[in-house]
Backbone as CSV, one residue per row, in Angstrom:
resi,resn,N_x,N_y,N_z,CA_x,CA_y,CA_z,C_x,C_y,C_z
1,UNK,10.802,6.172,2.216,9.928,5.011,2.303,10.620,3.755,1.770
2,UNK,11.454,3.871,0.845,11.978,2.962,0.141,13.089,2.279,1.457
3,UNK,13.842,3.247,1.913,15.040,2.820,2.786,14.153,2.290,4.398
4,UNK,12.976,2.125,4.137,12.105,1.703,5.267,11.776,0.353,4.842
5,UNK,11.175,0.070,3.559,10.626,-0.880,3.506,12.038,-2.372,3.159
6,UNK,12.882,-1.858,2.945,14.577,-2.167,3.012,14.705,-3.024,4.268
7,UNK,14.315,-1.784,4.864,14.817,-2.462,6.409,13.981,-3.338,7.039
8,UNK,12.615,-3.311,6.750,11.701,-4.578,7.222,11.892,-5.775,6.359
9,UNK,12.232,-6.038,5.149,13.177,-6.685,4.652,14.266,-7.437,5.062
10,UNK,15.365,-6.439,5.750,16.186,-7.271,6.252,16.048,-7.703,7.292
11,UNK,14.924,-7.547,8.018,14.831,-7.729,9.323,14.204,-9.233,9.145
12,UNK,13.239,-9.594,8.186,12.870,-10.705,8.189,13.419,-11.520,7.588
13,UNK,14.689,-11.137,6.781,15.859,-12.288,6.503,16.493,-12.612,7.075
14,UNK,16.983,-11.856,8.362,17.331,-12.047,9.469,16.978,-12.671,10.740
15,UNK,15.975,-13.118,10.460,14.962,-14.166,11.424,14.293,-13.342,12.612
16,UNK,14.323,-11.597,12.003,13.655,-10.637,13.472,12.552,-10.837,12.900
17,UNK,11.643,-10.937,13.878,9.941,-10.724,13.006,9.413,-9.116,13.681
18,UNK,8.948,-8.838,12.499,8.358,-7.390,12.763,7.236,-6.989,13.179
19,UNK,6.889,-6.496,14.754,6.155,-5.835,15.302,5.230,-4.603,14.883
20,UNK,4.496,-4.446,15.815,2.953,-3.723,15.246,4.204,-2.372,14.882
21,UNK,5.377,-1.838,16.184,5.786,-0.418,16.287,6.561,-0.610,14.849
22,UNK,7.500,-1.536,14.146,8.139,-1.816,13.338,6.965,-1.332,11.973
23,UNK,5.964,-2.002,11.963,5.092,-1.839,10.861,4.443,-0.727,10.631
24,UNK,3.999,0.071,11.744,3.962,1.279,11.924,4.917,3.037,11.612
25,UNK,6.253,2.125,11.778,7.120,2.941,10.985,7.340,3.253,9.679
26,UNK,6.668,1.647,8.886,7.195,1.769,7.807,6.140,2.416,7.193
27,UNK,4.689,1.732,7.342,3.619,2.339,7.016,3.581,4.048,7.074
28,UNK,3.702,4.690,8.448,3.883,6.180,7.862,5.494,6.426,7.072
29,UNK,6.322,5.635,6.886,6.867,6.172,6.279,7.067,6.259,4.696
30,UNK,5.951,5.244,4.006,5.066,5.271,2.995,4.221,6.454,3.102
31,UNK,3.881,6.774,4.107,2.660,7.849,4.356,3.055,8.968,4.163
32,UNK,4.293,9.198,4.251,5.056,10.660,4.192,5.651,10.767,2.500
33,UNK,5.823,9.360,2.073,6.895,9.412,0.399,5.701,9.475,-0.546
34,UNK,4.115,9.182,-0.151,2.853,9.544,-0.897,2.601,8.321,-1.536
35,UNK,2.883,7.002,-0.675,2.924,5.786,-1.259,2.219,5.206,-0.457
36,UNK,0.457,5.302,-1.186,-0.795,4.875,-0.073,-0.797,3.539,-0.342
37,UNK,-0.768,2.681,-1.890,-0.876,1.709,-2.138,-0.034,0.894,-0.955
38,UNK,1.518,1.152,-0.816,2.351,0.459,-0.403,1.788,0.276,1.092
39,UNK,1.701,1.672,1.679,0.827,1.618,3.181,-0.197,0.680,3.476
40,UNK,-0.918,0.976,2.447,-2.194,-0.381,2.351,-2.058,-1.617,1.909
41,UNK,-0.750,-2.305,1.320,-0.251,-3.176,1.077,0.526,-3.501,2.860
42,UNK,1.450,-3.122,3.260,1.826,-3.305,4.847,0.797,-3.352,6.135
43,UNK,-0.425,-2.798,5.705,-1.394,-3.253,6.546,-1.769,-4.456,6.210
44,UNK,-2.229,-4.883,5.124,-2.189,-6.446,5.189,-1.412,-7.516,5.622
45,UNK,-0.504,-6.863,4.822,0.510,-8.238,5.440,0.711,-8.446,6.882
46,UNK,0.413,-7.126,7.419,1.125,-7.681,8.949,-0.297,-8.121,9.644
47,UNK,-1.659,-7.965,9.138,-2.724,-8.892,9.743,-2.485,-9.933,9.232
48,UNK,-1.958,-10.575,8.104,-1.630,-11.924,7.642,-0.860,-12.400,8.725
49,UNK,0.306,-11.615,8.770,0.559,-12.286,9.682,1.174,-12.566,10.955
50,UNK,-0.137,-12.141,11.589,-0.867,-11.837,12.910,-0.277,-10.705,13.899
51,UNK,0.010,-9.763,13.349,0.276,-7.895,14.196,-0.761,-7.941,14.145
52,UNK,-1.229,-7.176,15.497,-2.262,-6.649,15.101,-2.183,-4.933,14.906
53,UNK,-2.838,-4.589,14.227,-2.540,-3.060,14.021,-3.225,-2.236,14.961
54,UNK,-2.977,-1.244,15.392,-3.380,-0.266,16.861,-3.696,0.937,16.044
55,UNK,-3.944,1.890,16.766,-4.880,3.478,16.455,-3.667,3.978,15.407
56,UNK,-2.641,4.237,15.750,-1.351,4.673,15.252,-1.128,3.836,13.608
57,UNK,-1.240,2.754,13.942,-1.361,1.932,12.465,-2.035,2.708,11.566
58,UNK,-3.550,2.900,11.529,-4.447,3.031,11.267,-4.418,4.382,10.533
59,UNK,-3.998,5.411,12.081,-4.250,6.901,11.134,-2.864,6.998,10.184
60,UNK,-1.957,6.341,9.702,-1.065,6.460,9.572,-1.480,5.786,7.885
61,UNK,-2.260,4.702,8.099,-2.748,4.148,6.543,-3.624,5.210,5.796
62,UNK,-4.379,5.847,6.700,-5.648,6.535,6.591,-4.708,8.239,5.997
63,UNK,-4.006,8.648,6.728,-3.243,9.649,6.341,-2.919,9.302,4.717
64,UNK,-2.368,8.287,4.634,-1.682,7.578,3.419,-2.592,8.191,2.187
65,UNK,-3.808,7.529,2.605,-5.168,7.120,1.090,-5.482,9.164,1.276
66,UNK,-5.634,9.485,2.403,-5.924,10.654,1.938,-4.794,11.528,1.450
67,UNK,-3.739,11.316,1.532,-2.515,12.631,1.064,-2.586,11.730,-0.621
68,UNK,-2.980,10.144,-0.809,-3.279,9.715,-1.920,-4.801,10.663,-3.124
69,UNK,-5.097,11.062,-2.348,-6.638,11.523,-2.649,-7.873,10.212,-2.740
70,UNK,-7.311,9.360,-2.366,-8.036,8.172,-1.746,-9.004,8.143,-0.931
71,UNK,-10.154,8.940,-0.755,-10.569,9.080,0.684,-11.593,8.115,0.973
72,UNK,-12.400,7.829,0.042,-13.153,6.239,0.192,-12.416,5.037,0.779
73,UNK,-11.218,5.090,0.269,-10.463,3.641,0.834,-10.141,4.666,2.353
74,UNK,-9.764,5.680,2.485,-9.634,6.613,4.126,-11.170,6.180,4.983
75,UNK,-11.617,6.239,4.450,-13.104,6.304,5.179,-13.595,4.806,5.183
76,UNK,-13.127,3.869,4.500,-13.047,2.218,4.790,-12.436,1.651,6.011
77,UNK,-11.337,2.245,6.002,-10.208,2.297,6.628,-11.064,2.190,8.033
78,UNK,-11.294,3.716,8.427,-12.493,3.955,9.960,-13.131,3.057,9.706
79,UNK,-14.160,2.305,8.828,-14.882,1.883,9.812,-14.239,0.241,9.959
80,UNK,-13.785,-0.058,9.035,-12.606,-1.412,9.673,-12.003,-1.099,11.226
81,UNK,-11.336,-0.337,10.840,-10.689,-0.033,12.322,-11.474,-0.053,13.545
82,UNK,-13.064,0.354,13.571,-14.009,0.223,14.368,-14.662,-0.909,14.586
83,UNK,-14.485,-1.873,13.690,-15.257,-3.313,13.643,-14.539,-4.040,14.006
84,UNK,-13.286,-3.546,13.814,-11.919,-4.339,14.873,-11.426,-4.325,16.112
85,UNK,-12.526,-3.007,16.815,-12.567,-2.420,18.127,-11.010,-2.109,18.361
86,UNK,-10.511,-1.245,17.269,-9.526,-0.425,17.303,-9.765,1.251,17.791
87,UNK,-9.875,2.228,18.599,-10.425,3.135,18.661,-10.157,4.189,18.347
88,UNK,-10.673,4.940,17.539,-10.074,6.580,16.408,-9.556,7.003,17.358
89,UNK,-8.868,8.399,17.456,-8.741,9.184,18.200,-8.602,10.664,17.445
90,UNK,-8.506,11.568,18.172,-8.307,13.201,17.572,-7.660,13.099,16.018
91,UNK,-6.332,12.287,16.544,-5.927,12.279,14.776,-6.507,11.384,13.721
92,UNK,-6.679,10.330,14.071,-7.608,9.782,13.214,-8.701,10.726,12.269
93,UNK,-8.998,11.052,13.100,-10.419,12.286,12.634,-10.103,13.095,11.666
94,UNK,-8.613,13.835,11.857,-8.115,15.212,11.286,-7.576,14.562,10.314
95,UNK,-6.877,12.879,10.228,-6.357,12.504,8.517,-7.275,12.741,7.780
């Protein structure tokens, strides 16, 4: 996660701006090192400024808070994602 969030880093010192698939990488890859805060910290920023985040975003934050034991902020998560007319899918459900 660390050598992820590195690289979105250099990417924006580099004048690349980082995409929903870019943010999505890094986010589960917070999601996998058990670093929900950080996941839920990269979902913000990239609605700041202006990704928008897709289904994949989502179960990927949501995975995060729950492998966190977070599941209130998991279950926030859905229904944001629904008020954003983002749409769950199978995995969504099973994070």
């Amino acid at each position: 996660w660390e050598k992820a969030l590195g690289l979105l880093e250099t990417m924006e010192e580099r004048g690349v701006k980082p995409n929903t698939i870019t943010y999505n990488a890094a986010i589960s890859a917070c999601e996998k090192g058990g670093q929900w805060e950080k996941a839920l910290g990269l979902l913000e920023t990239m609605e700041e400024r202006g990704v928008k985040p897709n289904t994949i975003t989502y179960n990927a934050a949501i995975s995060a808070c729950e492998k966190g034991g977070q599941w209130e902020k998991a279950l926030g998560l859905l229904e944001t994602m629904e008020e954003r007319g983002v749409k769950p899918n199978t995995i969504t459900y099973n994070a």
